[in-house]
C-alpha positions, 0 to 999 in steps of 0.5 A: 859581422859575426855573431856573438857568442857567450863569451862576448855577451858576458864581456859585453854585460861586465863593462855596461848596463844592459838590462837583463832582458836584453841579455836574455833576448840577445841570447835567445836570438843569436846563442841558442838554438832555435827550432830550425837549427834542431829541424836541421841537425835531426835532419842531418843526424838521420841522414848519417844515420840512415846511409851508415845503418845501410851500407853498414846492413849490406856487408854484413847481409854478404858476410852472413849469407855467403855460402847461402849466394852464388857467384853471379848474385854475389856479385851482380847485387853488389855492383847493382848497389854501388851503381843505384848509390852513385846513380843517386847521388848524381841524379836525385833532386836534393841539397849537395850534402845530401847528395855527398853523403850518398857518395861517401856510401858509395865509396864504402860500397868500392871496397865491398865489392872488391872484398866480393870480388876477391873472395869469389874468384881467390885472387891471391893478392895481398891485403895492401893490394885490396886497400890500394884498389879500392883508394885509386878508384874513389880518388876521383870521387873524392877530389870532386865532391871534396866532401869532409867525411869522404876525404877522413875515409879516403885519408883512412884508406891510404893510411891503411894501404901503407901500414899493409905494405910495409907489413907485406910488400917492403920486408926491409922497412924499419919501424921509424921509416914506416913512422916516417911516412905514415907522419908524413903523409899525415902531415901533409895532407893538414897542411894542404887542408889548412893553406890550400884553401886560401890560395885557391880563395876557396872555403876552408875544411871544417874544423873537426877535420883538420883537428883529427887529422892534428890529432894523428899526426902528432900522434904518429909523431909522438909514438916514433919518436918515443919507439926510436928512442925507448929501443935505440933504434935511431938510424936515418929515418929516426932522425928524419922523423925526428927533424920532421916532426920539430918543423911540423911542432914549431909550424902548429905553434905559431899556427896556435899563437896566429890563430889563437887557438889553444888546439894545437899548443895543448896537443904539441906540448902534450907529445914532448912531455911524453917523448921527454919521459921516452927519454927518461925511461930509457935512461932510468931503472928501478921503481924509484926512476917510474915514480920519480917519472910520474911526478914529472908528468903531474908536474909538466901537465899541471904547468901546461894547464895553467899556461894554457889558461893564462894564454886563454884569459890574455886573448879573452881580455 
């Protein structure tokens, strides 16, 4: 059984007589944080804090000192590195997020290390090439650990890795077929963190994560389509991000209403406002049309706000 929260217990004291010790015992028990939940969040928090200052202090010591280095050093301390973080994150006698954590510091060390190897030897290759190396050889990592914050880096790297491509490997991409992609990728992975786990019977990613990378998703949705209309450029891959990004709206409704979570109803119906004043700034001219504009988008908000908080008042009751 869950435990209660704040939510329960004032719903609980409106339609009963519980003594106010009660509550307040109730609350200290199963709301509050007590001493272990602060032990373990410090502990958690210095942790993160302790590999990111690390691997954070090791790119910029190679950045400052590099004309200081030779080659061998260069990149021997750095290989070096990358091996005493994996070696430790396999061997050391510590909980599992410990040991993930210190693999995600090793991860971030890959691109180091090639960043090095690039510089020494001046491969010549493109920025995308760099970003696409470095994610092919922390796949397997990331598949293995299935470490939230390994993934949000590995998600980043394949972001990147298309956004350099299009710059410099594809000069005939569009903007809208890189929007396209870039959504779609996006979208896709949400998708896999929120269903796969259920088929799989496996434990669910945390919130946080599939939250951020919604947030993405309809961002990058959001700024296409508003782009392919603000500059006419609607061809195919307009139109099929267009298309993609109604089914993936229409999923992260009904998602929100069988979870009853506002999350993704807030954040869908936020990105048509925008994209419906797109279309009204295309179409408009002059200040009256900006002013005129601007009130829509008060008035739109404030209507989604009070939907959104009748929404929430129907499921608390």
């Amino acid at each position: 059984m869950a435990k209660p929260d704040r939510n329960d217990i004032k719903l609980i004291v409106q339609h009963s007589n519980w003594s106010e010790q009660g509550v307040a015992k109730t609350l200290h028990d199963q709301v509050y944080s007590n001493r272990y939940a602060w032990q373990r969040f410090l502990r958690l928090l210095i942790l993160t804090l302790g590999i990111s200052f690390s691997v954070a202090g090791i790119v910029f010591f190679f950045a400052y000192n590099w004309d200081s280095l030779n080659k061998f050093l260069k990149l021997g301390a750095v290989q070096a590195l990358v091996i005493v973080f994996t070696l430790a994150a396999i061997f050391i006698k510590r909980k599992s997020f410990v040991k993930k954590s210190i693999l995600t510091g090793a991860a971030v060390l890959v691109g180091v290390m090639y960043a090095v190897f690039g510089q020494v030897y001046q491969t010549g290759a493109d920025a995308y090439e760099f970003f696409l190396g470095w994610t092919f050889f922390v796949t397997l990592w990331v598949v293995v650990s299935n470490f939230p914050p390994l993934w949000l880096v590995y998600i980043f790297l394949l972001n990147i890795t298309v956004i350099l491509y299009a710059e410099q490997g594809a000069n005939n991409w569009s903007e809208s077929y890189v929007f396209t992609l870039l959504f779609l990728l996006n979208a896709l992975v949400l998708t896999s963190f929120l269903f796969l786990p259920r088929f799989l019977k496996r434990k669910g990613y945390p919130n946080w994560l599939t939250n951020f990378l919604a947030i993405v998703a309809v961002t990058l949705g959001t700024v296409g389509v508003s782009f392919g209309i603000h500059t006419n450029e609607q061809d195919s891959s307009f139109w099929m991000l267009f298309l993609l990004f109604t089914l993936f709206s229409g999923l992260g409704i009904w998602m929100g209403l069988l979870k009853k979570s506002l999350f993704y109803i807030a954040i869908i119906c936020f990105s048509y406002v925008i994209v419906f004043c797109s279309f009204l700034l295309r179409e408009s001219d002059g200040a009256g049309a900006f002013f005129t504009i601007g009130v829509i988008i008060v008035l739109a908000v404030t209507l989604l706000i009070r939907y959104l908080k009748k929404l929430q008042r129907k499921w608390n009751s």
